[in-house]
C-alpha positions in Angstrom: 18.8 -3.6 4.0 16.4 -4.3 6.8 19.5 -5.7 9.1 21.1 -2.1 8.4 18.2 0.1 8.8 17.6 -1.4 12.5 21.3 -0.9 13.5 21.2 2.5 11.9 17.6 2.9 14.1 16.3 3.9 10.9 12.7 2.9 9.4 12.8 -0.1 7.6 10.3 1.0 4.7 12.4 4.1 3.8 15.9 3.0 4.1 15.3 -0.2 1.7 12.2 0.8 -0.6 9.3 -1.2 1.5 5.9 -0.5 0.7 4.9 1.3 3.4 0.7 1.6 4.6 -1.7 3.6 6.7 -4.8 3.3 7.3 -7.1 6.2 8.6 -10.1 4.5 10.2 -12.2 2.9 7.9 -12.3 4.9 5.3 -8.8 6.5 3.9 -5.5 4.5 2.9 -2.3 5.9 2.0 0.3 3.9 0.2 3.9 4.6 -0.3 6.2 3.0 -2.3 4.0 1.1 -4.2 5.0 -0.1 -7.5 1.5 0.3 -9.7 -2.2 -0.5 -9.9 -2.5 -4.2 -10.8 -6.2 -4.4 -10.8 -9.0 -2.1 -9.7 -12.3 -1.7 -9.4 -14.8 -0.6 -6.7 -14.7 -3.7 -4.5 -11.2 -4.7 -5.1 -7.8 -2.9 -6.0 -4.3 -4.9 -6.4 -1.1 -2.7 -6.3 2.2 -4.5 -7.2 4.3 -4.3 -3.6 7.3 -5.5 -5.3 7.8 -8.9 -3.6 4.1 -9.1 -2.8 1.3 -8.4 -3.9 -1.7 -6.0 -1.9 -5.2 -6.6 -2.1 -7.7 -3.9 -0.4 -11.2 -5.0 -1.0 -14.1 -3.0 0.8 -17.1 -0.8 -1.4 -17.2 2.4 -3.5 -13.3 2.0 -3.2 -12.2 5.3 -5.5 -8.1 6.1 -5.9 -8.2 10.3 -4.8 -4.4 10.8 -5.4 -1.6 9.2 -7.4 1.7 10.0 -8.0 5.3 8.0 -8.5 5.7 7.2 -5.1 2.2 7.6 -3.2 -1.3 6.5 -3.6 -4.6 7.8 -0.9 -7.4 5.4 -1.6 -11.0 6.2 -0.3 -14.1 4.5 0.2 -15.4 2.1 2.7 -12.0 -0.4 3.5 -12.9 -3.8 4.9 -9.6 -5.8 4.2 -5.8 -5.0 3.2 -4.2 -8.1 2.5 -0.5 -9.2 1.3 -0.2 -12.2 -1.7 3.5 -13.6 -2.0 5.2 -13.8 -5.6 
C-alpha cells in the first residue's frame, strides 16, 4: 500500500490506514487513525497503532477530543514513542 501511495504521489498514512501524528509545540497532539486507548493516565498514554504500539509520556497529559478516527491530547508532552508487536 505504501509502494502504491508513493507512485500514486499520494500520502502514505491516508492511502493505507497509517497512524498518522502532529505535534503542536509542546503542548497539543493530534492522532489519526489510531486504533484505541491502551493505557492512560496523566504521565503516560498508550494508543494501539495497529502494528505498533505509541507511548506519549509527559505531565497533566488530559485526552480533549475523541472520536473513531482522531484523538487531540493536551498537557505538557515530553516523549512520543513507537513499540513493535
Amino acid at each position: 500500500m505504501e509502494k502504491t501511495a508513493s507512485l500514486l504521489d499520494l500520502p502514505a498514512d491516508a492511502f493505507a490506514g497509517l497512524t498518522h501524528i502532529e505535534i503542536i509545540g509542546s503542548k497539543e497532539l493530534l492522532i489519526e487513525n489510531h486504533k484505541g486507548i491502551l493505557e492512560y493516565n496523566d504521565n503516560e498514554v498508550k494508543l494501539n497503532g495497529g502494528k505498533t504500539v505509541i507511548r506519549i509520556t509527559g505531565m497533566r497529559l488530559t485526552v480533549a477530543s475523541m472520536n473513531e478516527n482522531e484523538l487531540r491530547m493536551v498537557g505538557q508532552i515530553e516523549s512520543v514513542s513507537f513499540i513493535g508487536l
